[in-house]
PAFI-165526 format. One record per residue (C-alpha): x, y, z; chain. Coordinates in nm, 3 decimals, decimal comma. Layout:
@xx->X	yy->Y	zz->Z	chain->A;
...
//
This chain:
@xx->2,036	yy->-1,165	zz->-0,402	chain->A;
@xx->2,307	yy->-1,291	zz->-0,225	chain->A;
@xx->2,380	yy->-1,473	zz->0,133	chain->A;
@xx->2,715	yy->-1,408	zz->0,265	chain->A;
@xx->2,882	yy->-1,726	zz->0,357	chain->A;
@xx->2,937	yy->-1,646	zz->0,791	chain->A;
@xx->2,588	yy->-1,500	zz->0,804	chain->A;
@xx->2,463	yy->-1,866	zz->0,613	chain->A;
@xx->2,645	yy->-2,070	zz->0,898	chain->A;
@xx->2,555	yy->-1,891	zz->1,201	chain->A;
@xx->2,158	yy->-1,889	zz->1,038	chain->A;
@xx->2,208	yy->-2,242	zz->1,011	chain->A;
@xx->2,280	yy->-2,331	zz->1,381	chain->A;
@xx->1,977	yy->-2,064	zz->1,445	chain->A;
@xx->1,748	yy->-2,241	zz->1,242	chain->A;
@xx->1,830	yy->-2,573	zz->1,414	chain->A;
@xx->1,693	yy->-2,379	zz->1,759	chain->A;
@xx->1,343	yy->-2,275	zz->1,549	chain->A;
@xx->1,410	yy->-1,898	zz->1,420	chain->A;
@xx->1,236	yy->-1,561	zz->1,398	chain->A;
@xx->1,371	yy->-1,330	zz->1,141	chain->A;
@xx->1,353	yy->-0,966	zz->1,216	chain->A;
@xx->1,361	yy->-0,712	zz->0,953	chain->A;
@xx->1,453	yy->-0,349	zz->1,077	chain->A;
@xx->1,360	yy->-0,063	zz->0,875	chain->A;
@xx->1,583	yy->0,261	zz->1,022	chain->A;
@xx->1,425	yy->0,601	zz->0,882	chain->A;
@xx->1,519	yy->0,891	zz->0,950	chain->A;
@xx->1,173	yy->0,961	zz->1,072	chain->A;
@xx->1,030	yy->0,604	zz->1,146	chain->A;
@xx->1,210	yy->0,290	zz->1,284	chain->A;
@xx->1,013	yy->-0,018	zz->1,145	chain->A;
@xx->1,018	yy->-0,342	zz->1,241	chain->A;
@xx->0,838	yy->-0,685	zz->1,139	chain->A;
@xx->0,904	yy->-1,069	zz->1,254	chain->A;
@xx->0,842	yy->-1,368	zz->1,037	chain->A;
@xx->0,853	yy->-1,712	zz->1,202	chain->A;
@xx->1,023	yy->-2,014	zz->0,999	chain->A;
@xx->0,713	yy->-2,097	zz->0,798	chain->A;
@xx->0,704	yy->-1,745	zz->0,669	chain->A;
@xx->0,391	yy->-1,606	zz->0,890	chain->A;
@xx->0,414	yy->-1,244	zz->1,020	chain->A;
@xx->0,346	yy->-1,270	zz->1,395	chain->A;
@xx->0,470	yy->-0,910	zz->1,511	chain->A;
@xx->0,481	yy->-0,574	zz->1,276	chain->A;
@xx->0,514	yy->-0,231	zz->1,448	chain->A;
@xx->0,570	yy->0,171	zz->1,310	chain->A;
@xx->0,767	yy->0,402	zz->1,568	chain->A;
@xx->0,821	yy->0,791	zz->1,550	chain->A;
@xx->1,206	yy->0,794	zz->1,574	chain->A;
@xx->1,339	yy->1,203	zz->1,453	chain->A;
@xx->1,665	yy->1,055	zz->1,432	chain->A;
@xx->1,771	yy->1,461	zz->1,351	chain->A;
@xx->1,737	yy->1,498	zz->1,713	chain->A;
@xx->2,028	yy->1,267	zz->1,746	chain->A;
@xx->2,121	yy->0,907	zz->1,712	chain->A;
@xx->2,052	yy->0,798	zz->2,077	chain->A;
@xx->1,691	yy->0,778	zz->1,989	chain->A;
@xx->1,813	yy->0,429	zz->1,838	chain->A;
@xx->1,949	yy->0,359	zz->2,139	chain->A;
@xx->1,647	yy->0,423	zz->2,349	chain->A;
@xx->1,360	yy->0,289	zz->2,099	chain->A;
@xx->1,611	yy->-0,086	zz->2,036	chain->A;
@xx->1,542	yy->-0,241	zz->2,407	chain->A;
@xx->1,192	yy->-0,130	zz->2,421	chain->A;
@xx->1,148	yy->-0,316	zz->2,096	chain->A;
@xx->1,307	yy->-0,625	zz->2,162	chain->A;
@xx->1,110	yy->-0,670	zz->2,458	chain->A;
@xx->0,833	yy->-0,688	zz->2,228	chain->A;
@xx->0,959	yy->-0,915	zz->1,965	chain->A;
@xx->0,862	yy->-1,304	zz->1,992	chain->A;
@xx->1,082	yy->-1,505	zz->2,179	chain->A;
@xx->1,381	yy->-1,766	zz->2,061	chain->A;
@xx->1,654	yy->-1,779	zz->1,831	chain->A;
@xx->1,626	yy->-1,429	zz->1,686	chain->A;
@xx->1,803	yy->-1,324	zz->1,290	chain->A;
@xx->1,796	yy->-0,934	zz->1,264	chain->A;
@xx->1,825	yy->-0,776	zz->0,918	chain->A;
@xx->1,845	yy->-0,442	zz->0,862	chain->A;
@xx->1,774	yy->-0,172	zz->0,580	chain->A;
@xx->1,906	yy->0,166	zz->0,604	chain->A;
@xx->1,778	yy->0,490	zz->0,500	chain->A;
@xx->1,842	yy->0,718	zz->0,834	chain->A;
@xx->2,188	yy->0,846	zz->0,655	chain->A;
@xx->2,049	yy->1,121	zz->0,493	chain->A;
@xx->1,941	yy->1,303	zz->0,807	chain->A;
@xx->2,165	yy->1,605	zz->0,883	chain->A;
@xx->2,376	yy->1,519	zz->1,174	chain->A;
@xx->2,557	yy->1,320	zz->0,967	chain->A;
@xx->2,850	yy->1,497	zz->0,729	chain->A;
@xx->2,766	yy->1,255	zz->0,472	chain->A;
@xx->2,564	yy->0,918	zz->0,345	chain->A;
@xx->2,920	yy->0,731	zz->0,440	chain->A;
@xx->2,959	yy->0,845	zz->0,761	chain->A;
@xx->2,592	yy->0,814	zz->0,813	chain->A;
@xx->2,597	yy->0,442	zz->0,713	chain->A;
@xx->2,875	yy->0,310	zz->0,952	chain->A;
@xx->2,691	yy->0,526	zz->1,236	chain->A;
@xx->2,415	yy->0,329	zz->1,222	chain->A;
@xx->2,619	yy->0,011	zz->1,201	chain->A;
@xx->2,764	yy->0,113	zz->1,489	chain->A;
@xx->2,457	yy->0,121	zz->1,719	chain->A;
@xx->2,329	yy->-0,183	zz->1,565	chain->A;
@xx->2,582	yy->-0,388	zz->1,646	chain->A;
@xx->2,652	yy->-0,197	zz->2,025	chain->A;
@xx->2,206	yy->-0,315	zz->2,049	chain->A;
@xx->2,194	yy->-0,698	zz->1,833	chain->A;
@xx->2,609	yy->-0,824	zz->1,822	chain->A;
@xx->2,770	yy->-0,921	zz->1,528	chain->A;
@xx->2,556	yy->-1,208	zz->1,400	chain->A;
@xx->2,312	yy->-0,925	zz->1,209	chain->A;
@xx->2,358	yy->-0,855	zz->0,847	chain->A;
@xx->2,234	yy->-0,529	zz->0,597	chain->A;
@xx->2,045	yy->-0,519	zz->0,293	chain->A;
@xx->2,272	yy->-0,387	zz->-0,024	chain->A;
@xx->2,136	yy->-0,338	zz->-0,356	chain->A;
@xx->2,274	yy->-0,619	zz->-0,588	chain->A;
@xx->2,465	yy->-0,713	zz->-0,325	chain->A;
@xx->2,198	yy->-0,877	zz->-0,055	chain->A;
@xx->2,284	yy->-0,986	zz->0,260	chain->A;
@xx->2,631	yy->-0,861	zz->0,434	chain->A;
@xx->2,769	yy->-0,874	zz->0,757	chain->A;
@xx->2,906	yy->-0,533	zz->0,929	chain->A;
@xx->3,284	yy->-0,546	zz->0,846	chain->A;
@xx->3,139	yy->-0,617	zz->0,435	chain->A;
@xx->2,846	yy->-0,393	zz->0,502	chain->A;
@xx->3,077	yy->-0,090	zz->0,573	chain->A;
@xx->3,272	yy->-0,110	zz->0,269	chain->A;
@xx->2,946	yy->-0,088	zz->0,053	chain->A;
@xx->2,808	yy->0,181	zz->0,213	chain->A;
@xx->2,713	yy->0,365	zz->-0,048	chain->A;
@xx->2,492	yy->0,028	zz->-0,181	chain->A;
@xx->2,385	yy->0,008	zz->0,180	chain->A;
@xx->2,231	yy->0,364	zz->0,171	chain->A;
@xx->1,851	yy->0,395	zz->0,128	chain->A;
@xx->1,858	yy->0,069	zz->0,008	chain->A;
@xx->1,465	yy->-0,031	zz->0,111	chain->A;
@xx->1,306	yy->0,051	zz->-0,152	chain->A;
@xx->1,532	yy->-0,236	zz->-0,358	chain->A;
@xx->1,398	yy->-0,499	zz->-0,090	chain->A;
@xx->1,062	yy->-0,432	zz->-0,077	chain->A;
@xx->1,037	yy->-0,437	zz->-0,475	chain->A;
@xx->1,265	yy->-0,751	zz->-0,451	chain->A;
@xx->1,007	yy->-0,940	zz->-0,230	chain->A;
@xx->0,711	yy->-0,848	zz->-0,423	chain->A;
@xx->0,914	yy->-0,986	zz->-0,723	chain->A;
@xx->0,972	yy->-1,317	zz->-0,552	chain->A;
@xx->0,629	yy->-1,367	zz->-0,509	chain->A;
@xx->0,468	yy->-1,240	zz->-0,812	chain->A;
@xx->0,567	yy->-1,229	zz->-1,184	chain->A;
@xx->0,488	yy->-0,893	zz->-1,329	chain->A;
@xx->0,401	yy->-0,572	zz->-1,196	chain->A;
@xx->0,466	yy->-0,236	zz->-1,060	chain->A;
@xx->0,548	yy->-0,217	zz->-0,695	chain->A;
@xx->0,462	yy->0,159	zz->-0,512	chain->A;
@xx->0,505	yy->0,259	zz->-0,183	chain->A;
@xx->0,399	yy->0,621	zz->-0,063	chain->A;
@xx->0,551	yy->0,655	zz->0,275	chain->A;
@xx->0,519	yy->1,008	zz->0,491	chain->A;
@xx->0,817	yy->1,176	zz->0,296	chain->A;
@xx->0,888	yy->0,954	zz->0,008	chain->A;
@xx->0,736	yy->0,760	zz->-0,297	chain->A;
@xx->0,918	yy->0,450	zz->-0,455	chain->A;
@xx->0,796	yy->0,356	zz->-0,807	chain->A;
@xx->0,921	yy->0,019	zz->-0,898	chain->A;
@xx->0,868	yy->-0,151	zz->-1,201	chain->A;
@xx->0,949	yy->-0,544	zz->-1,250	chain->A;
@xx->0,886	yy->-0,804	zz->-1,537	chain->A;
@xx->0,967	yy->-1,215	zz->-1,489	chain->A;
@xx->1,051	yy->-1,158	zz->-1,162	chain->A;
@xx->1,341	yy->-0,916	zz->-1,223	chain->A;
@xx->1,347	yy->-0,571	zz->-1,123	chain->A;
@xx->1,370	yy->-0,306	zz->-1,452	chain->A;
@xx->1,506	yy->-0,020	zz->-1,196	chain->A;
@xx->1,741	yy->0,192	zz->-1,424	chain->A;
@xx->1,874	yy->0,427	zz->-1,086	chain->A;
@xx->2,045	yy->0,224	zz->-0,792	chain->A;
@xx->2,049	yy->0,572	zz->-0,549	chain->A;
@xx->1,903	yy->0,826	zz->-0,452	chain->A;
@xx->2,049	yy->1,096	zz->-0,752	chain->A;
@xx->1,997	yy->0,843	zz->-1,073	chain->A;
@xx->1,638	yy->0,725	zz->-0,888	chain->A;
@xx->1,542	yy->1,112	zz->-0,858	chain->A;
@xx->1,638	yy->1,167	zz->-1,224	chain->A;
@xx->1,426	yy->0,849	zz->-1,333	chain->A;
@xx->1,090	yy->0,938	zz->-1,140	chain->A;
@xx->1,167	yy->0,554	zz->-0,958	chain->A;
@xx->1,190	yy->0,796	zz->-0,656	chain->A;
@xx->0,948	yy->1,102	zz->-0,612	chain->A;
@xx->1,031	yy->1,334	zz->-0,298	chain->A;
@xx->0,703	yy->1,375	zz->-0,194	chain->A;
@xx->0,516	yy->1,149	zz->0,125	chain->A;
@xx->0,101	yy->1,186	zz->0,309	chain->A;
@xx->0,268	yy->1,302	zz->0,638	chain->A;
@xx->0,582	yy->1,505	zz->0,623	chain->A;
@xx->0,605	yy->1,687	zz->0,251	chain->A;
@xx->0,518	yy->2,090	zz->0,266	chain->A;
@xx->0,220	yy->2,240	zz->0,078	chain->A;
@xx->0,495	yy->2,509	zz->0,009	chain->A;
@xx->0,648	yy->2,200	zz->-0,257	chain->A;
@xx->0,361	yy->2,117	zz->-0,412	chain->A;
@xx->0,225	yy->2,423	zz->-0,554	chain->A;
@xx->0,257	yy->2,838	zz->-0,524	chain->A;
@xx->-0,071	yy->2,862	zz->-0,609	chain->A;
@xx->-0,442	yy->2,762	zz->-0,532	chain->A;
@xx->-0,762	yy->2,769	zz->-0,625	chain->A;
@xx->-1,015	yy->2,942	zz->-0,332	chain->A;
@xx->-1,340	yy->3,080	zz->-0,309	chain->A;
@xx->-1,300	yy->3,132	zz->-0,649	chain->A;
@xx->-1,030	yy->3,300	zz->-0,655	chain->A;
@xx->-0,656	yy->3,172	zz->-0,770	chain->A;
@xx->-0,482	yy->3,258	zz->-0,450	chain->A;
@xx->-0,106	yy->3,253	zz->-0,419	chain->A;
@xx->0,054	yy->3,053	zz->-0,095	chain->A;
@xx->0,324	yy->3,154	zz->0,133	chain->A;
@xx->0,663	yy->2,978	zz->0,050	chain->A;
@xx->0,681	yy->2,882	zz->0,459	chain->A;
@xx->0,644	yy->2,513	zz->0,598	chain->A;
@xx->0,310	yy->2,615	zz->0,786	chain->A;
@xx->0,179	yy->2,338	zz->0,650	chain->A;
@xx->0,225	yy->1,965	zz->0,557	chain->A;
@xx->0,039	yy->1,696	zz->0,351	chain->A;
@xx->-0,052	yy->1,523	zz->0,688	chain->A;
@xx->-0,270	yy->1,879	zz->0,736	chain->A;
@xx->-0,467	yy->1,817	zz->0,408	chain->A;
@xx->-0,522	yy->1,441	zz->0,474	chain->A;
@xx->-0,622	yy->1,471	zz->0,786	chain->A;
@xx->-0,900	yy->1,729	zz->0,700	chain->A;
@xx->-0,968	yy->1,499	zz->0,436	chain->A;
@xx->-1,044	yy->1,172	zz->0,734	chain->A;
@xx->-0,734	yy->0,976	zz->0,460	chain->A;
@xx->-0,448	yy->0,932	zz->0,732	chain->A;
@xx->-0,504	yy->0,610	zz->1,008	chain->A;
@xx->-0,412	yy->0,756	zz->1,348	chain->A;
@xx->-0,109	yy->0,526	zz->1,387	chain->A;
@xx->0,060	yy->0,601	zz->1,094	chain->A;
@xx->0,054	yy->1,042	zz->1,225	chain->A;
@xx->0,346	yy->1,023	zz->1,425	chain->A;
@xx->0,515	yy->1,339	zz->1,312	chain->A;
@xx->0,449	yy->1,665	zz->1,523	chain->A;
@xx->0,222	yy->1,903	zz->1,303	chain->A;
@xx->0,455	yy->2,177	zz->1,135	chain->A;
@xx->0,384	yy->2,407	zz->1,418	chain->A;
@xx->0,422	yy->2,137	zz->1,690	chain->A;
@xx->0,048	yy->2,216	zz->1,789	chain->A;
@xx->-0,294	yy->1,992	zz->1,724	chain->A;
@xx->-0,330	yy->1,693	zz->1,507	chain->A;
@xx->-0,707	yy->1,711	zz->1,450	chain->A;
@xx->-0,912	yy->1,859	zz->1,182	chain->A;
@xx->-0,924	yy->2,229	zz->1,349	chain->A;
@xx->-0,539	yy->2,255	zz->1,396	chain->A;
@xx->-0,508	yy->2,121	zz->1,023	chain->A;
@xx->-0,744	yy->2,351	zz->0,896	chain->A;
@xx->-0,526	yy->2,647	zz->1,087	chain->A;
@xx->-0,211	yy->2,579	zz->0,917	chain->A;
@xx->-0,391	yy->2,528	zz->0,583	chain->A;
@xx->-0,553	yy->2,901	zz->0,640	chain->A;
@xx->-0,174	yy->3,035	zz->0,738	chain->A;
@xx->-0,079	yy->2,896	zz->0,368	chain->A;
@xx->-0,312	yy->3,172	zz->0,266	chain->A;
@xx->-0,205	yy->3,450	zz->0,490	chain->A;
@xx->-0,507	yy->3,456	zz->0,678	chain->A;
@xx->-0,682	yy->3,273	zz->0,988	chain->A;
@xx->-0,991	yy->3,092	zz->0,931	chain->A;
@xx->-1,296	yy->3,248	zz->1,120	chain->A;
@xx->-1,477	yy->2,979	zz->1,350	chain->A;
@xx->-1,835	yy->3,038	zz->1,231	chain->A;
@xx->-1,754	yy->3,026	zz->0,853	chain->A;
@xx->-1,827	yy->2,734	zz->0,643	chain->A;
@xx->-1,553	yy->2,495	zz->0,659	chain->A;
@xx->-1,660	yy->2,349	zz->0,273	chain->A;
@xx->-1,356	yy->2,651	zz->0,125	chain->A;
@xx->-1,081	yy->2,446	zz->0,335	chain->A;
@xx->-1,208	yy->2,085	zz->0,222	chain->A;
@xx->-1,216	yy->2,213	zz->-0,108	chain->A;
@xx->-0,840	yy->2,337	zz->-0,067	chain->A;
@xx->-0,721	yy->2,026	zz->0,058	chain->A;
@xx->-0,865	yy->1,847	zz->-0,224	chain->A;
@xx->-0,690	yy->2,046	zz->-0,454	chain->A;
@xx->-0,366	yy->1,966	zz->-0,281	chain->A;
@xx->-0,426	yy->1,624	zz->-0,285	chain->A;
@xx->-0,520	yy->1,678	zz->-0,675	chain->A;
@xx->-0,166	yy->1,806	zz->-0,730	chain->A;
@xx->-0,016	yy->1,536	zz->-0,531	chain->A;
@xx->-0,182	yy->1,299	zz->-0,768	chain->A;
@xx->-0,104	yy->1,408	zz->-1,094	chain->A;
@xx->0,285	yy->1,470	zz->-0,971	chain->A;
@xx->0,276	yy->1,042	zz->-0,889	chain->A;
@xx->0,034	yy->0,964	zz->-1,165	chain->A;
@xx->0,302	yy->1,151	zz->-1,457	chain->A;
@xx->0,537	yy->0,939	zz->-1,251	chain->A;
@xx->0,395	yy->0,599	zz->-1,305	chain->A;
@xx->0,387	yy->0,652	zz->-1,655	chain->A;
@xx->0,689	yy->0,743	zz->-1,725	chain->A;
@xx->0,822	yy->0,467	zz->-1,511	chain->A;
@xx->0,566	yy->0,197	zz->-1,691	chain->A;
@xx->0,647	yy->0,371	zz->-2,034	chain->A;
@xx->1,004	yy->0,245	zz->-2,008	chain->A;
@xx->0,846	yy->-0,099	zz->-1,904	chain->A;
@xx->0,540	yy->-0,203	zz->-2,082	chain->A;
@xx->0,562	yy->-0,553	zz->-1,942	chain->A;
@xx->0,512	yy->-0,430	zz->-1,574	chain->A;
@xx->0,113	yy->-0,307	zz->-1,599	chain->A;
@xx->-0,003	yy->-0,644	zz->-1,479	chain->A;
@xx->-0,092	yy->-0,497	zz->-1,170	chain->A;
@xx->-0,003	yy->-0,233	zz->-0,894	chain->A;
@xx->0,101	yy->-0,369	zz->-0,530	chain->A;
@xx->0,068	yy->-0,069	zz->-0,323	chain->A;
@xx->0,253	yy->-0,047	zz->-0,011	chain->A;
@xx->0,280	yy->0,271	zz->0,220	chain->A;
@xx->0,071	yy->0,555	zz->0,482	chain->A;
@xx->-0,057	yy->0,639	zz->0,136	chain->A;
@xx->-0,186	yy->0,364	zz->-0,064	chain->A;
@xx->-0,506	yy->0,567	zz->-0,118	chain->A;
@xx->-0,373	yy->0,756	zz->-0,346	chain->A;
@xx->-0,201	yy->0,479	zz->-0,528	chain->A;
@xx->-0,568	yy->0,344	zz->-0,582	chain->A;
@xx->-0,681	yy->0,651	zz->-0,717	chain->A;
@xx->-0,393	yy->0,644	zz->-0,955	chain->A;
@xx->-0,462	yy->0,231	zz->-1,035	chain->A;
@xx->-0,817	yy->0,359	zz->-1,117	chain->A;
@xx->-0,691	yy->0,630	zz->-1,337	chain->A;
@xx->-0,452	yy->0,435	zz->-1,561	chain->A;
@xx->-0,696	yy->0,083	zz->-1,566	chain->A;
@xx->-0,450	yy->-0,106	zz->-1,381	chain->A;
@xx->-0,541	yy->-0,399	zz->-1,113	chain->A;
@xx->-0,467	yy->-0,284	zz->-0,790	chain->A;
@xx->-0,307	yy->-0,564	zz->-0,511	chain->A;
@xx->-0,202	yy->-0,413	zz->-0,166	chain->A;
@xx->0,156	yy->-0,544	zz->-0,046	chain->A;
@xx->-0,014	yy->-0,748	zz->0,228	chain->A;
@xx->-0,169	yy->-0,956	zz->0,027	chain->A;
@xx->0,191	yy->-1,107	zz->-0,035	chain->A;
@xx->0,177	yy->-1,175	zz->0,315	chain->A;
@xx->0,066	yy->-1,457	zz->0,575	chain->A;
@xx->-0,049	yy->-1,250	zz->0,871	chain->A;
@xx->-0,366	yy->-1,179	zz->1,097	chain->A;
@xx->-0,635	yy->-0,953	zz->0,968	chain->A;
@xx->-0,542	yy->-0,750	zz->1,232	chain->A;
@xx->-0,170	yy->-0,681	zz->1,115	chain->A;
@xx->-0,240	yy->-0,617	zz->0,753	chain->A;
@xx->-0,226	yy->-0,271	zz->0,769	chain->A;
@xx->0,102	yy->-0,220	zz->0,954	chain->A;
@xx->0,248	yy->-0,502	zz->0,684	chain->A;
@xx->0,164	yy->-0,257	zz->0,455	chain->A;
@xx->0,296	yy->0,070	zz->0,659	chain->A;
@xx->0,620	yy->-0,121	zz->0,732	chain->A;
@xx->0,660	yy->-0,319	zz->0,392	chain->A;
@xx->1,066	yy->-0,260	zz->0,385	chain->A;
@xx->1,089	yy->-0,445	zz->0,740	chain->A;
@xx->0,841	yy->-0,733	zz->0,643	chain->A;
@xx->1,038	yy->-0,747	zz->0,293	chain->A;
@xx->1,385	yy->-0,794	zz->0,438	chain->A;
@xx->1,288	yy->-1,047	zz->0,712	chain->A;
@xx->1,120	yy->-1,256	zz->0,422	chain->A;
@xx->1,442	yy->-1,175	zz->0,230	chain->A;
@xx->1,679	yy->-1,282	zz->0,492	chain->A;
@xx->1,423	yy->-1,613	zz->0,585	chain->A;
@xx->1,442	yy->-1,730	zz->0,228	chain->A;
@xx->1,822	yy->-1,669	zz->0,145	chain->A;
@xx->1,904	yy->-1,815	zz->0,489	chain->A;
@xx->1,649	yy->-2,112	zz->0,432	chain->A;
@xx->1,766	yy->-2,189	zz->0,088	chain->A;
//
């Protein structure tokens, strides 16, 4: 990691004025955002719904609301990037200097971006990197957990994605460094608790007794089958349902029916539908679980333990119990309320890079 040396001098005269560092995670789904004081304690940590598809001014309307809410004083913002890859941009390049566009049009120029190997840069650097500035979050996160603890294997299951990290003597053991190589090396696993489509996970499934195939339609998502389930916390279900209708278990249980080509009947046993969405979840389980192992096989040294970050971490400790591996949740890493230890984990790329850019800049 890396401190570039004009972001070092303008932290320093920050510091001298007592600093909060901000860490912004920009999703194409989710904007997150955390703020660590000087002594490292995490006094503000927040999830938005922010469908950047819809268009990039959601950045600019969701940025002042924000900063109203952040502590006040000398502020450091940090940013991680993985909004490129939604499809109003032509490509991850043009996506990348978009974004450093509205940052810098909301914060100025003293703000810097997370690259992978490359740490800290300021815009102008920043925008000749782009493609180590792209979905670069995951390489943070891990990076902080690695700071803080020797060994281990560092997971986050977010709404669409799943990061599988593996780290030994504090150094990360990645073997991808984007999106393609990570996808070919299991280290990143296209499949999330809120957004992913039943349609992905299976074209078949077991119901009332019967092996039933499913419609190849987005009807339905994994937020559907954990919300029958009671898994998903309310704050972390900002996504419309697939067919921009209700959120609770009746709605869910709807869309999981439509899978099947059929409506369920109000006065019929609802155990069939739980039973479905177990099985879904089931699937979603062994797809991660194969994925862990491969990713530990290729690093034996990294089954100290399992920090588990993410919407989903209870289905990382379902896997930790699976595979007899300690399981540690990401906040745990963290100095913050009881009462923010959640969100730390939600939003562990934001907490990660404004502990990132706290220690470089304090070093």
């Amino acid at each position: 990691m890396n401190c570039s040396d004009d972001i070092k001098e303008a932290m320093q005269i920050s510091i001298m004025n007592h600093s909060n560092f901000i860490g912004w995670d920009i999703g194409g789904a989710h904007l997150k955002v955390a703020s660590v004081s000087e002594a490292g304690t995490i006094d503000f940590v927040e999830q938005f719904a922010s469908p950047l598809w819809q268009g990039i001014d959601r950045l600019d309307e969701l940025y002042p609301k924000t900063i109203a809410r952040l502590p006040q004083g000398s502020l450091s913002h940090a940013f991680t990037i993985t909004a490129e890859l939604v499809d109003i941009f032509k490509d991850r390049e043009e996506g990348v200097h978009s974004l450093i566009d509205v940052c810098e049009k909301n914060f100025g120029n003293n703000i810097s971006f997370y690259a992978v190997d490359n740490g800290l840069l300021n815009p102008g650097s920043a925008r000749k990197k782009a493609n180590r500035i792209a979905s670069a979050n995951w390489h943070a996160s891990a990076s902080y957990a690695a700071s803080v603890v020797k060994s281990g294997l560092f997971i986050d299951v977010g709404s669409t994605t799943t990061d599988i990290i593996s780290f030994d003597n504090n150094t990360l053991n990645n073997r991808g460094f984007n999106d393609q190589s990570r996808l070919r090396f299991d280290e990143l696993v296209y499949t999330g608790v809120i957004r992913t489509s039943l349609m992905s996970l299976t074209n078949k499934a077991p119901f009332n007794g019967e092996w039933q195939n499913i419609a190849a339609e987005n009807f339905a998502t994994t937020a559907d089958i954990y919300r029958i389930l009671s898994c998903l916390e309310k704050d972390d279900d900002l996504m419309e349902a697939a067919d921009g209708k209700s959120k609770d278990v009746q709605g869910s249980i709807r869309r999981l029916a439509r899978m099947l080509g059929t409506d369920p009947v109000v006065s019929t046993e609802l155990q069939p539908w739980y039973k479905l969405a177990e099985y879904f979840q089931e699937i979603q389980l062994q797809l991660l679980t194969n994925a862990v192992l491969r990713v530990l096989s290729n690093s034996p040294g990294s089954n100290d333990k399992i920090i588990a970050a993410g919407a989903g971490r209870f289905l990382i400790k379902k896997i930790a119990q699976r595979i007899n591996i300690p399981y540690v949740e990401f906040s745990e890493l963290c100095d913050s309320e009881f009462d923010l230890q959640h969100k730390c984990n939600v939003c562990a790329p934001a907490v990660a890079i404004a502990q990132l850019n706290r220690q470089l800049c304090l070093a």
